[in-house]
BAFI-3210 file (N, C-alpha, C; in Angstrom, 3 decimals, decimal comma, padded with zeros to 6 digits):
// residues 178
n [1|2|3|4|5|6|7|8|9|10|11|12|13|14|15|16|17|18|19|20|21|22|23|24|25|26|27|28|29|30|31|32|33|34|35|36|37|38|39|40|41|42|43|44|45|46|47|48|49|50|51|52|53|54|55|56|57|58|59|60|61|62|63|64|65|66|67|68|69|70|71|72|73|74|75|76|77|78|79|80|81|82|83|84|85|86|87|88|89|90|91|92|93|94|95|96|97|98|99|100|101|102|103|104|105|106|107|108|109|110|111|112|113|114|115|116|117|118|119|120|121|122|123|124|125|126|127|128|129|130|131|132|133|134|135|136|137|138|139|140|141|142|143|144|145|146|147|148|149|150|151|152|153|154|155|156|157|158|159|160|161|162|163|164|165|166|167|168|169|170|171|172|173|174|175|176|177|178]
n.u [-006,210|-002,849|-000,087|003,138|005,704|008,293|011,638|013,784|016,867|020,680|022,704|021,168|018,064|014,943|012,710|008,795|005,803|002,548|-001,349|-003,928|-007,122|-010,604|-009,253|-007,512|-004,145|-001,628|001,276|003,141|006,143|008,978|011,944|015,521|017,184|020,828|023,626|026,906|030,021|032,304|031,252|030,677|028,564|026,099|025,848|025,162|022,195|021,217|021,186|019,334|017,119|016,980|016,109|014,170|012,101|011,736|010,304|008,268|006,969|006,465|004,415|002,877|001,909|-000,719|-000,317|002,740|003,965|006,028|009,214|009,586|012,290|014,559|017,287|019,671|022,122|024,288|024,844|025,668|025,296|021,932|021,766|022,268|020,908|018,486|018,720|018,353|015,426|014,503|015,037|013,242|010,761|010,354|010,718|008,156|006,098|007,104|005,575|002,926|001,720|000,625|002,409|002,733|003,969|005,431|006,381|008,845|007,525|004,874|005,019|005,908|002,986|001,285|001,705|001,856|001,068|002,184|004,246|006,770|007,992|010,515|012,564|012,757|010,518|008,549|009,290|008,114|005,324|005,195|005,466|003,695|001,357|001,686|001,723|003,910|006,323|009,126|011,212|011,867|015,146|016,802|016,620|015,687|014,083|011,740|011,428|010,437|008,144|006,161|006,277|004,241|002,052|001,040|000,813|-001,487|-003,633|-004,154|-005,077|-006,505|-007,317|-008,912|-007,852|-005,370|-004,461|-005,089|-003,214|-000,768|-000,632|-000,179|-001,539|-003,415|-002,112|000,568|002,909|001,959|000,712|-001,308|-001,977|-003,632|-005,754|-007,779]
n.v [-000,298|-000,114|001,224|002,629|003,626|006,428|007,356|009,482|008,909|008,853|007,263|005,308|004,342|004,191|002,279|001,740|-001,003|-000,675|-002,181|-000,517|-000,484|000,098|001,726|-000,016|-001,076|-003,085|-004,201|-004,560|-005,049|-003,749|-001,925|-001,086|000,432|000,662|002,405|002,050|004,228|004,256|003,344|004,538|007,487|007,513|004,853|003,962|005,365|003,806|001,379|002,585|002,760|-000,175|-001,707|-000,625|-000,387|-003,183|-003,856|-002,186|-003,846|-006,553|-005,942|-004,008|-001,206|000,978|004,150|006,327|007,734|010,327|011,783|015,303|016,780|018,753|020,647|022,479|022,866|021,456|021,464|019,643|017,455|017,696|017,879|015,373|014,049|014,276|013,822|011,326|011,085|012,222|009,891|007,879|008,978|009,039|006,048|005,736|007,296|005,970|003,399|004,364|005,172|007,505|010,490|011,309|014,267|014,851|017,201|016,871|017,571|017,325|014,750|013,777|015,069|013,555|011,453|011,369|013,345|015,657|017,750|018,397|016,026|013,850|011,781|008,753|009,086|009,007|006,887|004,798|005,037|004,121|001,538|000,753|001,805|000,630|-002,351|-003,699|-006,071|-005,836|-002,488|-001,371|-001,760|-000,237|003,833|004,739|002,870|002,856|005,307|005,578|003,913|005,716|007,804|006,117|005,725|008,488|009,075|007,869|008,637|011,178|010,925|010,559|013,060|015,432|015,836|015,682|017,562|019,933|019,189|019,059|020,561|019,668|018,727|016,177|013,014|014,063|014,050|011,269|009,275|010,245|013,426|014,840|016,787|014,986]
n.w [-004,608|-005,768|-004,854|-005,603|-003,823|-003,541|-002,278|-003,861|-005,063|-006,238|-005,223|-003,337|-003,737|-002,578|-002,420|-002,181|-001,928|-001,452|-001,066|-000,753|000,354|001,176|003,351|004,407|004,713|002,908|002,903|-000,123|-001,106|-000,232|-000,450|-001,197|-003,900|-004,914|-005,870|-006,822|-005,970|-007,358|-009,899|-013,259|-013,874|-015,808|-016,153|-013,462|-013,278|-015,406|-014,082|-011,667|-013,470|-014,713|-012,432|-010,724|-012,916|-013,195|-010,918|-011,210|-013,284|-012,137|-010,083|-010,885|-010,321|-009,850|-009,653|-008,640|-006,197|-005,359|-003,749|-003,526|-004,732|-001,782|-001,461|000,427|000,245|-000,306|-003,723|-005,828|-004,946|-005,218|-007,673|-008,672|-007,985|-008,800|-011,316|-010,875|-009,783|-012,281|-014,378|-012,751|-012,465|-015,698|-015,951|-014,965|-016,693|-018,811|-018,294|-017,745|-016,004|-013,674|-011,911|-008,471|-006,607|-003,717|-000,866|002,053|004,199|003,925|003,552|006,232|007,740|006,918|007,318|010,044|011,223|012,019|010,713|011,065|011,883|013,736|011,705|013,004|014,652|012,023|010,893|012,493|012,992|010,256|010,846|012,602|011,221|008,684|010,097|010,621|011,320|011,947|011,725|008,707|007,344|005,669|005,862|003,696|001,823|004,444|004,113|001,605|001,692|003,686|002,077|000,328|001,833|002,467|000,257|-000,357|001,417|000,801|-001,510|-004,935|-006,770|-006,446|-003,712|-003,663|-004,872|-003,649|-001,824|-003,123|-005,197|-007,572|-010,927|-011,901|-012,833|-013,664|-014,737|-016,417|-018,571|-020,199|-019,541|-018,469|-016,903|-014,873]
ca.u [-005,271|-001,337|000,963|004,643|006,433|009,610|012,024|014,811|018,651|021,284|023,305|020,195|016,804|013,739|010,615|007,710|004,482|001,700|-002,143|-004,528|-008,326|-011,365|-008,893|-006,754|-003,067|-001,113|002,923|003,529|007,691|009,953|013,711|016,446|018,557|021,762|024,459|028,205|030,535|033,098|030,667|030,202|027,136|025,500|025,404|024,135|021,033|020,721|020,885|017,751|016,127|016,161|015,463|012,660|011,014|011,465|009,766|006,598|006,118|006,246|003,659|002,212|000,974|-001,510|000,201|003,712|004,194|007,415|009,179|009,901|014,062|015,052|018,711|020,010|023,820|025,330|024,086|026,952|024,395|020,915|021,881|022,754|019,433|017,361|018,653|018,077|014,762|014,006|015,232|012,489|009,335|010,255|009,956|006,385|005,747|006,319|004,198|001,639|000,672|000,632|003,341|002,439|004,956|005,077|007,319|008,925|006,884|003,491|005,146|005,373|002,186|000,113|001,779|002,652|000,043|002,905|005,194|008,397|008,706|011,955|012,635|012,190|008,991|007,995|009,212|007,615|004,270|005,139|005,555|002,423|000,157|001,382|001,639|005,169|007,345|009,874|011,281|012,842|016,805|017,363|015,910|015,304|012,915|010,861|011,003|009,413|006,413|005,968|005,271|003,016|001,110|000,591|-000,351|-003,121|-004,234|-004,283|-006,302|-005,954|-007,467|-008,888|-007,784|-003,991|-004,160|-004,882|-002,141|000,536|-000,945|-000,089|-002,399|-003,434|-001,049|001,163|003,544|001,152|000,073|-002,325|-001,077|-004,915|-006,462|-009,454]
ca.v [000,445|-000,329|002,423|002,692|005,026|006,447|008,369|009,390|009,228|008,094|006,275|004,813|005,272|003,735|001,720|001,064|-000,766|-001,251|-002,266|000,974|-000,591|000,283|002,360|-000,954|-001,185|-004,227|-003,996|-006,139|-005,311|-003,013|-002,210|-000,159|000,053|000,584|002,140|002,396|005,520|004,467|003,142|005,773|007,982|006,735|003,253|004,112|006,142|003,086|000,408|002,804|002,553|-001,126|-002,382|-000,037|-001,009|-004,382|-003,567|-002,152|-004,709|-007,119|-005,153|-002,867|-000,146|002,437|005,495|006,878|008,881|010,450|013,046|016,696|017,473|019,816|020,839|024,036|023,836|020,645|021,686|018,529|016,145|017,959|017,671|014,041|013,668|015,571|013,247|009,946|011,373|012,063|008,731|007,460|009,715|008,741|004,822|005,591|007,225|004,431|002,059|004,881|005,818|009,276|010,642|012,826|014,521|015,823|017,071|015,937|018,298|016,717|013,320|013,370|015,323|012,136|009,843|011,173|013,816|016,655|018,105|018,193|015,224|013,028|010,214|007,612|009,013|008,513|005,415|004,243|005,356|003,257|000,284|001,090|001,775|-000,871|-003,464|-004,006|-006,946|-005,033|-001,609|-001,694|-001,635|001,545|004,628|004,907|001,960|002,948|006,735|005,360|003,653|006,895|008,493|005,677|006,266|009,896|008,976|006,887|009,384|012,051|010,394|010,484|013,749|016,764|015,781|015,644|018,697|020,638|018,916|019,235|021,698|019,506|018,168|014,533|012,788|015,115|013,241|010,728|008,832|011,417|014,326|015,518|017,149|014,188]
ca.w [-005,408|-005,994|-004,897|-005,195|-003,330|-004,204|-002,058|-004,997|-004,829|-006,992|-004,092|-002,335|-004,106|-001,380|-002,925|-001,205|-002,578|-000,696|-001,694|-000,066|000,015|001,955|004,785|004,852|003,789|002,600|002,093|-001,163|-001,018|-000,143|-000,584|-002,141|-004,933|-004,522|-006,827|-006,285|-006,270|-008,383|-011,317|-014,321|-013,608|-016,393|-015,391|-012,209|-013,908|-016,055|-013,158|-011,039|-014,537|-014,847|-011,375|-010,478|-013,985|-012,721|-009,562|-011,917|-013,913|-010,895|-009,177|-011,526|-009,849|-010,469|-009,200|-008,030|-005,589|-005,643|-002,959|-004,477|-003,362|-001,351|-000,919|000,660|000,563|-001,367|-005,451|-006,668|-005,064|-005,656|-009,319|-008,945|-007,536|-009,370|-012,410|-010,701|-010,026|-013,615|-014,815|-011,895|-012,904|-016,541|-015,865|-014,193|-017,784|-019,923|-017,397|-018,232|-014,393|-013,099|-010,577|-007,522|-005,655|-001,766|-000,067|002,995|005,343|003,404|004,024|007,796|008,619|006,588|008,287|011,767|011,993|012,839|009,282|011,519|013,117|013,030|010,877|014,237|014,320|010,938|010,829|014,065|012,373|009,398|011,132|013,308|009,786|007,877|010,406|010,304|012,624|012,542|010,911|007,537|007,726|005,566|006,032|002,620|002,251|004,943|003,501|000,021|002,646|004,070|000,652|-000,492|003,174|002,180|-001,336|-000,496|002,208|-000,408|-002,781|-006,349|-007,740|-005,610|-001,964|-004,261|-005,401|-002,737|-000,870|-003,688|-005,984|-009,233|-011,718|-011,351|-013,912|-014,538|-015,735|-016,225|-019,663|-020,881|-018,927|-018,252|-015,062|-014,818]
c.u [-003,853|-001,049|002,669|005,372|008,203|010,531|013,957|016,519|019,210|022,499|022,305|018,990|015,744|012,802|009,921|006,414|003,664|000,558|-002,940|-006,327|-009,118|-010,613|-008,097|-005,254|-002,523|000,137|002,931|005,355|008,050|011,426|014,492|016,762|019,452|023,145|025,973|029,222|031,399|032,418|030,651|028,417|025,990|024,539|024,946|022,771|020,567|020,713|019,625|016,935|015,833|015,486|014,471|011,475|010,883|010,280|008,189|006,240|005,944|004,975|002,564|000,859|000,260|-001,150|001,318|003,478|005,499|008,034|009,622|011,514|014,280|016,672|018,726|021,135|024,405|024,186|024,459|025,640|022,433|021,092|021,934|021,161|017,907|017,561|018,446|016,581|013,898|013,827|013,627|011,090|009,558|010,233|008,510|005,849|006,083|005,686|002,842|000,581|001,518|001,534|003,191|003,181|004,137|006,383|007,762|008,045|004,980|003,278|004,890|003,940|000,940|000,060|001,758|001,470|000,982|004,180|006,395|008,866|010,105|011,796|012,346|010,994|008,377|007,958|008,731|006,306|004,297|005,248|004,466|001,150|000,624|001,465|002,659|005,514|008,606|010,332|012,018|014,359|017,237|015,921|014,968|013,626|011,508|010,205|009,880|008,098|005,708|005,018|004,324|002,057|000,527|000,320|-001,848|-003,988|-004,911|-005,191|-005,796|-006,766|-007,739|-008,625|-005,766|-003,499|-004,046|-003,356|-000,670|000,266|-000,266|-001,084|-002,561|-002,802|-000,465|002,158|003,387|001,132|-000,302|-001,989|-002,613|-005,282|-008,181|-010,061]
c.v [000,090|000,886|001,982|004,256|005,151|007,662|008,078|009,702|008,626|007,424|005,349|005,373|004,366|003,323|001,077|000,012|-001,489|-000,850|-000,956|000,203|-000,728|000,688|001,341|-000,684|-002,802|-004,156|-005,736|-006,239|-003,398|-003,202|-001,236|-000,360|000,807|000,446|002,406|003,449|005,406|003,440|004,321|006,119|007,562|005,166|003,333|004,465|004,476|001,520|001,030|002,665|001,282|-001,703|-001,676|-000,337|-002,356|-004,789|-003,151|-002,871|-005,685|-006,717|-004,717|-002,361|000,889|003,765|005,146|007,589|009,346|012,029|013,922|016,250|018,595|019,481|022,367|024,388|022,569|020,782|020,432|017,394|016,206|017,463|016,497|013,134|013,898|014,376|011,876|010,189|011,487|010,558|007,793|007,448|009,023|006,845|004,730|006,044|006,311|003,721|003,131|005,284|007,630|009,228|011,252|012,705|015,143|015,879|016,704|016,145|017,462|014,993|012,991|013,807|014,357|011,479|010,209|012,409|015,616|016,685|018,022|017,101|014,077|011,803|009,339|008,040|008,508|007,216|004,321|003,983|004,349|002,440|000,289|001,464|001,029|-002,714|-004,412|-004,909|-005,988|-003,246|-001,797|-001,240|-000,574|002,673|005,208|004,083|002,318|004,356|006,609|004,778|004,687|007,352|007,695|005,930|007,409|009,842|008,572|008,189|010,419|012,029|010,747|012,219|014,796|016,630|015,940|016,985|020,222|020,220|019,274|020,376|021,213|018,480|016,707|014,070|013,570|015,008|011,808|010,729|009,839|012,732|015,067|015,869|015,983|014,301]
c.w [-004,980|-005,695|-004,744|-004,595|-003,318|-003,360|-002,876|-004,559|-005,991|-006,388|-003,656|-002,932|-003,334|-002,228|-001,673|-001,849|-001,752|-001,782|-000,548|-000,811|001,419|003,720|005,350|003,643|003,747|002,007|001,046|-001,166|-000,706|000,237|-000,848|-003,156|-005,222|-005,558|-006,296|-006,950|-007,646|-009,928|-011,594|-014,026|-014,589|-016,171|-014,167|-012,379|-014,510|-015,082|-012,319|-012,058|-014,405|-013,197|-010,474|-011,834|-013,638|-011,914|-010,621|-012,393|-013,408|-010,434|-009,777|-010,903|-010,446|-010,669|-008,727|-007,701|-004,869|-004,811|-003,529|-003,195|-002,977|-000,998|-000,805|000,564|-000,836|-002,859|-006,105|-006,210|-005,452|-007,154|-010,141|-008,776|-007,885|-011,107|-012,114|-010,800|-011,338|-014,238|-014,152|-012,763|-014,560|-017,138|-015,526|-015,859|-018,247|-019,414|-017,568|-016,822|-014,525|-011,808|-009,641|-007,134|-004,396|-001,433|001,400|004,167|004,901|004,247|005,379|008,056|007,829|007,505|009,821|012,151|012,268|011,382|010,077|012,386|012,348|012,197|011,697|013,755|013,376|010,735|011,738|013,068|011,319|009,445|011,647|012,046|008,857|008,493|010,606|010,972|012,944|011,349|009,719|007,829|007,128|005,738|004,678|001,949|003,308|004,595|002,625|001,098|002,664|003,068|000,046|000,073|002,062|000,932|-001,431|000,859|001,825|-001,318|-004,097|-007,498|-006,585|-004,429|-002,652|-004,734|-004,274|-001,556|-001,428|-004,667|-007,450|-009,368|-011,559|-012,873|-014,835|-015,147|-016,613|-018,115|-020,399|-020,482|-018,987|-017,327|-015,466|-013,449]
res [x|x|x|x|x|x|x|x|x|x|x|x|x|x|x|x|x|x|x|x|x|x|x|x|x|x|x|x|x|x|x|x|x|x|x|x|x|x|x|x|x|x|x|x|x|x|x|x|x|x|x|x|x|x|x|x|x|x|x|x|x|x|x|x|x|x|x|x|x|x|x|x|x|x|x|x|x|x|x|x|x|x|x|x|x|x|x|x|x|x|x|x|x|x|x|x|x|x|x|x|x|x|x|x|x|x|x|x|x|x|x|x|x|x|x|x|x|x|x|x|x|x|x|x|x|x|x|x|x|x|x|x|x|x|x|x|x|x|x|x|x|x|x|x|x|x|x|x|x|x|x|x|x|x|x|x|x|x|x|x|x|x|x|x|x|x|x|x|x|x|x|x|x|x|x|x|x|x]
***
C-alpha cells in the first residue's frame, strides 16, 4: 500500500510517501512545499494545490493521511491553515482516495510509542522505522513521515476508527463506511 502523509500549513506544508507491505516500509520521496509571505493568499493555496497533485499523480497513492490542527492562541494562522488544509484534503478527493486524520498526540504514540514526546524524538523514530541515512532537513517533511507511519499502523478501516473515530473515506471518493 502507497501512503502519503501530510502535515498541513500554508508557509511549509510536509509530504511523506512511503510503500507499507507485509510490516515493511519503503520511503518513495519526501519534501515540502514552500510558499512565500508576500505572494497573494490565493496563489499560495493554488501553488499547495498544484505541487501536491503533482506529487499524487507521481506516486499515486491509496490513502492520505492528514494531521487534524490544533491552535490555542494565534486564530490569524489556524485559519490560514485550516484553508491550506482544505485545499490539501480536496486534491486527495479528486485522486479519489480517502483521507484519515490524527492528531498530533495519535501521531507520536504510533511512532514513538509515548503521545508526548518531542519532535527529536519523533524524528529519531522516523529515521529508525524507515531506515533513514540521515534525518530530513525540515521538520515538516519528517512530520508528514510520521503521519504516514501512524497511517499504516492504523490500518485502513476498524483499527482507524477506533484510533480517530472517522469513517474510512470520509472525504474519500464514495464517502462510505466499507
Amino acid at each position: 500500500m502507497i501512503i502519503i502523509g501530510i502535515d498541513p500549513g500554508y508557509a511549509i506544508t510536509g509530504y511523506g510517501v512511503i510503500e507499507y507491505s507485509g510490516n515493511r516500509f519503503r520511503v518513495l520521496d519526501y519534501g515540502t512545499i514552500t510558499t512565500r509571505a508576500h505572494v497573494p493568499f490565493e496563489q499560495r493555496l493554488l501553488t499547495i494545490s498544484s505541487e501536491i497533485e503533482s506529487v499524487l499523480s507521481r506516486f499515486c497513492p491509496e490513502v492520505m493521511a492528514i494531521e487534524e490542527l490544533f491552535f490555542s492562541k494565534n486564530t490569524t494562522t489556524a485559519i490560514g491553515a485550516a484553508q491550506a488544509r482544505g485545499v490539501l484534503i480536496l486534491s486527495a478527493a479528486k485522486a479519489g482516495m480517502p483521507v484519515f486524520e490524527y492528531t498530533p498526540m495519535q501521531v507520536k504514540l504510533a511512532v514513538t510509542g509515548y503521545g508526548r514526546a518531542d519532535k527529536n524524538q519523533v524524528a529519531q523514530m522516523v529515521k529508525t522505522i524507515l531506515c533513514l541515512d540521515h534525518l530530513p532537513k525540515k521538520d515538516d517533511a519528517s512530520d508528514a513521515l510520521a503521519i504516514a507511519i501512524c497511517q499504516a499502523h492504523s490500518g485502513m478501516i476498524s483499527s482507524n476508527k477506533a484510533v480517530s473515530g472517522y469513517q474510512y473515506g470520509r472525504y474519500g471518493k464514495d464517502n462510505v463506511n466499507k
